[in-house]
Phi, psi and omega in degrees: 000138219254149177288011180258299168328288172353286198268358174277333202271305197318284199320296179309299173324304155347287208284288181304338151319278175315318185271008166287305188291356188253343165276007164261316176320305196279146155299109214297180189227104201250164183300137163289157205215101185128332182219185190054215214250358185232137149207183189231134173283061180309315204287339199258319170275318173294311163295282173016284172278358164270298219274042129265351175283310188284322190249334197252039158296300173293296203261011156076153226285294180294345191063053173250026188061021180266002152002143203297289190315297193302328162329300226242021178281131164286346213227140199236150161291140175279147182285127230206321166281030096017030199318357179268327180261350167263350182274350178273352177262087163322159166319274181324323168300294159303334173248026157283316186288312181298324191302290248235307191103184229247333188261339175291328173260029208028046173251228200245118206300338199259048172248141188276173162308138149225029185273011168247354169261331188273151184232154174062237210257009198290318186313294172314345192247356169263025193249288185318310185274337158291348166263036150241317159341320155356154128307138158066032163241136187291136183272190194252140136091011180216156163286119140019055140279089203284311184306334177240036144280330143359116166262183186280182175284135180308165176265000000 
């Protein structure tokens, strides 16, 4: 190898080097969340992953109560896409029944309690994602696919 090849094979290597090391450098570039054609539902997403560890064993992937657990319910899980009835339940309301269960409210005793399982504010971000189960409301973690919005039931 001749020293002209040498330092030309040296330079590109070089060269190639620098720029790796300056594409490590640079900050990657994340989306705004809340404005323009993309935003994120935090609060809403976060209900999500509670209600596939908690709910949608009962109240089924979609929350139309068809859930593994309900086959073997004397009592059927409420339909949680109900637009009538859920729009008629206030916030407070709904995250009284998650807090508290279902029988402290004269509703159906084998809906359990979870406000000694839930923290902060999770009773509230499972409110935000069953008022997206609606029809024709965008799911978290999808374009307004309601088929794979669901996650599946914890294991």
């Amino acid at each position: 190898m001749n020293s002209a090849s040498g330092a030309r094979t040296f330079a590109v290597v070089l060269l190639a080097l620098g720029a790796l090391v300056a594409g490590c450098r640079a900050k990657p570039q994340t989306p705004a969340t809340g404005t323009g054609s993309y935003s994120v539902n935090w609060e809403a997403t976060r209900g999500w992953e509670l209600y596939g560890q908690y709910c949608a064993v009962c109240h089924g992937p979609t929350g139309r109560g068809d859930g593994y657990n309900a086959q073997a319910m004397s009592v059927k899980p409420r339909d949680l896409t109900d637009a009538a009835r859920l729009v008629a339940t206030s916030d407070a309301d709904v995250a009284a029944v998650i807090k508290n269960g279902g029988a402290e409210l004269k509703l159906s005793p084998l809906m359990p309690a979870f406000g000694a399982t839930l923290q902060g504010r999770e009773a509230d971000y499972l409110v935000a994602y069953l008022r997206t189960l609606r029809p024709g409301t965008e799911k978290p973690g999808t374009d307004a696919d309601a088929s794979q919005a669901s996650p599946a039931p914890a294991k």
